[in-house]
Structure formats: structure tokens, C-alpha cells
C-alpha positions as CSV (number, residue, x, y, z in Angstrom):
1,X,0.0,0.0,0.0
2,X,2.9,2.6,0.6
3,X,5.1,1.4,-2.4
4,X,7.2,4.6,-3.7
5,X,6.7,7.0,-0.7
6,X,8.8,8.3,1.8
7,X,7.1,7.8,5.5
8,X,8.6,9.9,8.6
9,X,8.0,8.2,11.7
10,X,9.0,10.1,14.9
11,X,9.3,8.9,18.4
12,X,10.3,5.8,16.3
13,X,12.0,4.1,19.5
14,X,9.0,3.8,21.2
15,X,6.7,1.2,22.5
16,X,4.2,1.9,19.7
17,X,6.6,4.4,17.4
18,X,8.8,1.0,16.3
19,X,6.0,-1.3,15.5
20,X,4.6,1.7,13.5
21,X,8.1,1.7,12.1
22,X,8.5,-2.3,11.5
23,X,4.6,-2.2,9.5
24,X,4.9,0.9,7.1
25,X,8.5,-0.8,6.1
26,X,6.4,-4.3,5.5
27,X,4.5,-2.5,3.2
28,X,7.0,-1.3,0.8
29,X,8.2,2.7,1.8
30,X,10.9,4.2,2.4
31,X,11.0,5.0,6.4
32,X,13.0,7.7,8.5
33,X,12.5,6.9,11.5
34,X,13.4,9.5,14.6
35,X,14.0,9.2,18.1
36,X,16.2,11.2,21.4
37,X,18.4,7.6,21.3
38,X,20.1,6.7,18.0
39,X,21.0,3.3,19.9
40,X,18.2,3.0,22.0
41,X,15.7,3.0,18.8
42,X,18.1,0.3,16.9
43,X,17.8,-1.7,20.0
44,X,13.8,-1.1,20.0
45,X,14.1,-1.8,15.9
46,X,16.4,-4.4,15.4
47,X,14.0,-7.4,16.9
48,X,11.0,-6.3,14.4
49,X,13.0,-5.7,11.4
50,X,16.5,-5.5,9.4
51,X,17.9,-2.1,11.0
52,X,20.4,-2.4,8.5
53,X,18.3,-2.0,5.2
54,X,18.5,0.9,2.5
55,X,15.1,1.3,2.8
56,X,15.3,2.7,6.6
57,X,17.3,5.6,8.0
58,X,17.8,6.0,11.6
59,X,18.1,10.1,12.9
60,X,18.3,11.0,15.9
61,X,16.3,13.9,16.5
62,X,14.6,15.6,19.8
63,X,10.9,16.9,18.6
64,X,11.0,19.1,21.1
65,X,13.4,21.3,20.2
66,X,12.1,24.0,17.8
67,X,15.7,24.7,15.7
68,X,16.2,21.0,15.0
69,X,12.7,20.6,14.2
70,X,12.9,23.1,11.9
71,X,16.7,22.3,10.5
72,X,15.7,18.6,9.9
73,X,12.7,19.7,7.8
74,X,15.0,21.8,5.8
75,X,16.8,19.1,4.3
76,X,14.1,17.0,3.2
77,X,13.1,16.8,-0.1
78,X,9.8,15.0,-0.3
79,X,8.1,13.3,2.4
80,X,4.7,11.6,1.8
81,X,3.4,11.1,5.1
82,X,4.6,11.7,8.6
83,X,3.6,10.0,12.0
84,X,4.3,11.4,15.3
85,X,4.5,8.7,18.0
86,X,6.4,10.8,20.4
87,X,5.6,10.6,24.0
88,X,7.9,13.8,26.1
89,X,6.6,14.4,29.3
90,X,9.0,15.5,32.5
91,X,9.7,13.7,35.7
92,X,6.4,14.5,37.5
93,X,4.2,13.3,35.2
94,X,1.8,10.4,36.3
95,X,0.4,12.6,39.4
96,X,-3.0,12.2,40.7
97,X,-5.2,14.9,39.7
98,X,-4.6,17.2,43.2
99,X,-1.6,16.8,43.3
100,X,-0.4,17.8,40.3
101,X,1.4,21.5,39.9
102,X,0.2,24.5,37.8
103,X,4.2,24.4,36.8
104,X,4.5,20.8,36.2
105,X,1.0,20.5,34.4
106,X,2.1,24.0,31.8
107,X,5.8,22.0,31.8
108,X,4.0,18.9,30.3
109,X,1.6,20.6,28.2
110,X,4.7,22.6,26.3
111,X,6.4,19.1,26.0
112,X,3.7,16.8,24.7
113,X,1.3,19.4,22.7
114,X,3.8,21.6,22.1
115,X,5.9,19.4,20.5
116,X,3.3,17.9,18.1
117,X,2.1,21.8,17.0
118,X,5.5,22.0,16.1
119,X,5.6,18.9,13.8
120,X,1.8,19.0,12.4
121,X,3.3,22.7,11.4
122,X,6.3,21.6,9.9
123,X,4.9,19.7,8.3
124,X,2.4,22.1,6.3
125,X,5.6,24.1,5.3
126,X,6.7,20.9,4.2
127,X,3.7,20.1,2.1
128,X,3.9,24.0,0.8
129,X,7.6,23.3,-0.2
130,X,7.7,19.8,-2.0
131,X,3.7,20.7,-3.5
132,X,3.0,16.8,-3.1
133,X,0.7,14.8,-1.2
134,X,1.1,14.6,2.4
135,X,-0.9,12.3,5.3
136,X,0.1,13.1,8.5
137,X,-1.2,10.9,11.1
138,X,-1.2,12.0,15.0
139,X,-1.8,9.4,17.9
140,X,-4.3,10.8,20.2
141,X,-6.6,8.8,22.5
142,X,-9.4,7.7,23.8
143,X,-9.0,9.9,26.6
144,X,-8.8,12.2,24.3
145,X,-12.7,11.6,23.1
146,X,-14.7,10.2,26.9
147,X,-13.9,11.0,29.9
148,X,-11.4,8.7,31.9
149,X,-13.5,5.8,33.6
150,X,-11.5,5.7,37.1
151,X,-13.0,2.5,38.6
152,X,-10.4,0.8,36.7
153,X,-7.3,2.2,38.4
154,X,-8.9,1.3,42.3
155,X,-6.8,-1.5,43.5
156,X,-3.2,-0.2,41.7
157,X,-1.0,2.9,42.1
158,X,-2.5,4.0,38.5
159,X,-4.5,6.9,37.5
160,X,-5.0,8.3,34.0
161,X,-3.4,12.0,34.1
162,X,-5.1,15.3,33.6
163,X,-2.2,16.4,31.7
164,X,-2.5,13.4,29.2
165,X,-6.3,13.8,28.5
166,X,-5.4,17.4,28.2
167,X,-3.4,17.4,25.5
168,X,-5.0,14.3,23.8
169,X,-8.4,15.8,23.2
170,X,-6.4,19.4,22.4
171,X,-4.7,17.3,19.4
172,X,-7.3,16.0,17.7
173,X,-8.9,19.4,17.2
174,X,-5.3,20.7,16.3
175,X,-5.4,18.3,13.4
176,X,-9.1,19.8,12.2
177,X,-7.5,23.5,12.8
178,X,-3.8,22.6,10.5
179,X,-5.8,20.7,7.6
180,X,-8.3,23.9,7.3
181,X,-5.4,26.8,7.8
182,X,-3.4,24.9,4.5
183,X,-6.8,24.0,2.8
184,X,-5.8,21.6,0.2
185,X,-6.9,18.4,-0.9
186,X,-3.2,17.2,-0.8
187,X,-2.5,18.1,2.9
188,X,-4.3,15.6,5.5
189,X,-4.2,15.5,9.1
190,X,-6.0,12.7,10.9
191,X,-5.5,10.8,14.0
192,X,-6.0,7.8,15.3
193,X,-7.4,6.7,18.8
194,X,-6.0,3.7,20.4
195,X,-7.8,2.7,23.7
196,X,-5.2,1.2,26.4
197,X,-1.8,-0.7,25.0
198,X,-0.4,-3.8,27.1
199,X,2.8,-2.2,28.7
200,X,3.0,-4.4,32.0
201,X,0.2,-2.6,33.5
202,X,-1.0,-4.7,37.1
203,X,-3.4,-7.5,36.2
204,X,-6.1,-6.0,38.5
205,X,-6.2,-3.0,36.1
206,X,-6.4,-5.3,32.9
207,X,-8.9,-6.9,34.6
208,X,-10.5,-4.2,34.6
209,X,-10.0,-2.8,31.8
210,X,-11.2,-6.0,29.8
211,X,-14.7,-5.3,31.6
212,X,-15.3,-2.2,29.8
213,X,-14.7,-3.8,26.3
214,X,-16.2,-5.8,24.4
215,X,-13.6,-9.2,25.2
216,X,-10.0,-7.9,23.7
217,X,-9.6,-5.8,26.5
218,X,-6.1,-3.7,26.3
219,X,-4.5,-4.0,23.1
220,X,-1.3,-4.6,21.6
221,X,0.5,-2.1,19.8
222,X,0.2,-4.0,16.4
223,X,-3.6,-3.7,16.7
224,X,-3.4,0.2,16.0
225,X,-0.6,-0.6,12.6
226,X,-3.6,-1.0,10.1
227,X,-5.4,2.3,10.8
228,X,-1.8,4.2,10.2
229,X,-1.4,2.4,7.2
230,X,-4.9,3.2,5.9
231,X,-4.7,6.7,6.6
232,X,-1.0,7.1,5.1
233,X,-2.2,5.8,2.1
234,X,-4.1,6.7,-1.6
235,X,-6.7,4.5,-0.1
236,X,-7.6,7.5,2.5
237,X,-6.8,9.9,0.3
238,X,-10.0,12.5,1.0
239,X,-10.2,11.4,4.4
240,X,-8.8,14.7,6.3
241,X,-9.6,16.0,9.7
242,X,-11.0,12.9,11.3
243,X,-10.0,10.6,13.8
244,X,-10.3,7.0,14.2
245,X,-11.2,5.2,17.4
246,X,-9.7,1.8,18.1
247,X,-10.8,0.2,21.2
248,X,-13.0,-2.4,21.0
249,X,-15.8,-0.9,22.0
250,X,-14.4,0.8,25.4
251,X,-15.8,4.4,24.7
252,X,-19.4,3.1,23.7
């Protein structure tokens, strides 16, 4: 499906960034794949595909950082669609809702949203530059659509933070705001909305978790690989603006 294109993945080193990165590759593109850690993302890469193939490029990049952001866009010639898998947050993240600082919350904020208002925008001066199709494809949540169902975190030291619905549900309509600023059929933004991925979470919480859906319960991180796909390629190609839910029916 993504024969002859060029596919940016960032945040590539990720739990879910280098499964991304391992299934755009199966399906025939070129892949630049980003990440803080060069060797920390070959380490993440190498057990899901050939690190050492033309067809992949390994930078190392931080999203965060406005000048590199902007520098690394500078050298690309043509890029065909973009995924941002990045996950920065700072030290404090993960606080329960009262006790988390107006400092700590902004710091998080500027990290996470920040940093993908900074690539959805490069990447419309991208799409201005090269005058080719682009799909962009953000990962939001599904905290980002419902409210956060809390009964599932009693019994662990979980919670679902305020910062992360936050800047989840400010994302999607980011996407809706970039794809009607550039206002061409060329130039898409969509996101996809995974419900919860297995990371070792307790077992009491999965157990919980798998209550609220319709059997699956939490998913794994290849479950969210076909929507990317779809949306990245000519088969999507006037879908723009939307978001697409995966969670077996935990937000119903």
C-alpha cells in the first residue's frame, strides 16, 4: 500500500513508534524513522525488522526542540506522510489529579502538545515546499474523546493523568484546525485513537480494563498498525480532519 513513498515516523523508538516503524517498512516505503536515542531505537528496531536496510534511516532527532525541528525539515526533499509517536513528558508526570502543579501541568503541556504543534506545522511548510501529497497521522486517544473511567485504576498505584487527556483531546482538534489553515486536498491530518496498549500494566487494572470492552480488552500495539497504514495511504486519500477510534468498543 505505501510502495514509492517516503514515510517519517517520529518517536520511532517507542513502545508503539517502532511497530509503526517495522509495518509501514512491510508495506513497501521508504522509512525515516526519529528518536532522542540513535542506539536505543536500533535496540527497539532491530528485533522487528532489518535495521540495516536501505530502505530505513535511523536520525536522531529531539521533537522538542524548535531549531532542529525546523533544520531537519529543511533538508528534506519529499516526504509523503509523517507520523508522530512521540511521547515527552517531564519527571512529574503520572500525578493524581490534586496533586499535580500548575508548573508541572504547563511544563507537560509545552512538552507533549507543544511538540506535536510544532511537527503538524512543519509539516504544512513541508507540504507548501515539496507541492505533493502529504498524510500526517497524530496518535491521540481515547481519553482524548470520553472522559477517563477511574473504577479501573482502584486496587493499583494507577491513575489516567489530567495532563494526558489534556493534551489528547487538544490534538485531535489541532489536526481539524492545520488541515483547514493549509486548505488543500493534498494536505491531511487525521489521528488515530487507540484505547489502552499492554505495557506491563497490574493485572487488576487489565482486569478491569477487559470489563469495559467488548472481550480484547487492552491491546497490543500491532492492533493500531492498520489504521496508520490506511490513513498514510491513496486509499484514504480524502479522508482529512478525522479521527479513528480503536478500542474495542471501550468508549461506547
Amino acid at each position: 500500500m505505501l510502495e514509492n513513498t517516503t514515510i517519517l515516523v517520529t518517536g520511532a523508538g517507542g513502545l508503539l513508534g517502532s511497530q509503526v516503524t517495522a509495518a509501514i517498512l512491510a508495506q513497501g516505503a521508504q522509512v525515516i524513522a526519529t528518536d532522542l536515542n540513535l542506539a536505543a531505537m536500533s535496540a527497539r528496531l532491530a528485533p522487528l525488522t532489518n535495521i540495516d536496510e536501505p530502505s530505513l534511516s535511523l536520525v536522531e532527532l529531539d521533537s522538542t526542540d524548535e531549531q532542529a525541528m525546523q533544520q531537519f525539515f529543511v533538508q528534506q526533499q519529499k516526504i509523503c506522510g509523517a507520523v508522530n509517536c512521540t511521547y515527552p513528558r517531564n519527571k512529574q508526570y503520572g500525578a493524581h489529579f490534586l496533586d499535580v502543579s500548575l508548573a508541572s501541568f504547563n511544563d507537560n503541556l509545552s512538552l507533549h502538545l507543544g511538540s506535536s504543534f510544532l511537527f503538524i506545522q512543519q509539516c504544512a511548510a513541508q507540504f507548501i515546499k515539496q507541492q505533493s501529497p502529504l498524510s500526517v497521522v497524530n496518535i491521540s486517544s481515547i481519553y482524548g474523546v470520553c472522559a477517563p473511567k477511574f473504577s479501573i485504576y482502584e486496587k493499583t498505584p494507577m491513575t489516567m493523568p489530567v495532563e494526558y487527556a489534556a493534551i489528547k483531546s487538544a490534538l485531535l482538534h489541532l489536526g481539524k484546525y492545520a488541515t483547514s489553515y493549509v486548505k488543500d486536498s493534498r494536505f491531511r491530518v487525521n489521528s488515530v485513537s487507540p484505547g489502552g496498549i499492554l505495557d506491563g500494566q497490574p493485572e487488576a487494572f487489565i482486569a478491569a480494563y477487559r470489563e469495559k470492552t467488548h472481550g480484547q480488552g487492552m491491546l497490543s500495539p500491532k492492533d493500531i498498525n492498520g489504521a496508520i497504514v490506511f490513513l498514510l495511504s491513496a486509499q484514504a486519500q480524502y479522508v482529512t480532519g478525522q479521527n479513528i477510534v480503536i478500542d474495542d468498543g471501550f468508549t461506547l
